[in-house]
C-alpha angles and dihedrals in degrees: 000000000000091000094047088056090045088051097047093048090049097056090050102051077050096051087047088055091047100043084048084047089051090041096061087036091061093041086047079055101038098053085037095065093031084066102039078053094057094047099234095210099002085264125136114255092255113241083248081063109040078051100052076046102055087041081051094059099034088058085050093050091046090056093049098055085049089064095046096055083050099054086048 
């Protein structure tokens, strides 16, 4: 029974650390396109950074799917 509780515990303090991990990803995300939106500079978001983007987001997504078989 003692090793149940100190599993359960352990996977939530790993889904907190996660859920605060996929929180700053999608704010890093969030501001990123917020700026590429507005045109700082007027300049074009450069292919190096649309792919640092769309890893970005396949790491996110990754992560995500990791919760979710958790939760399940």
């Amino acid at each position: 029974m003692n090793k149940r509780q100190h599993r359960v515990q352990e996977l939530e303090r790993r889904h907190e650390q996660q859920q605060k991990i996929l929180k700053i990803k999608t704010e890093e995300i969030a501001a990123f396109q917020r700026k590429r939106r507005s045109g700082s500079n007027g300049s074009v978001v450069s292919l190096e950074q649309q792919q640092k983007i769309e890893e970005q987001k396949r790491w996110l997504d990754q992560e995500m799917e990791k919760v979710l078989q958790q939760r399940r």
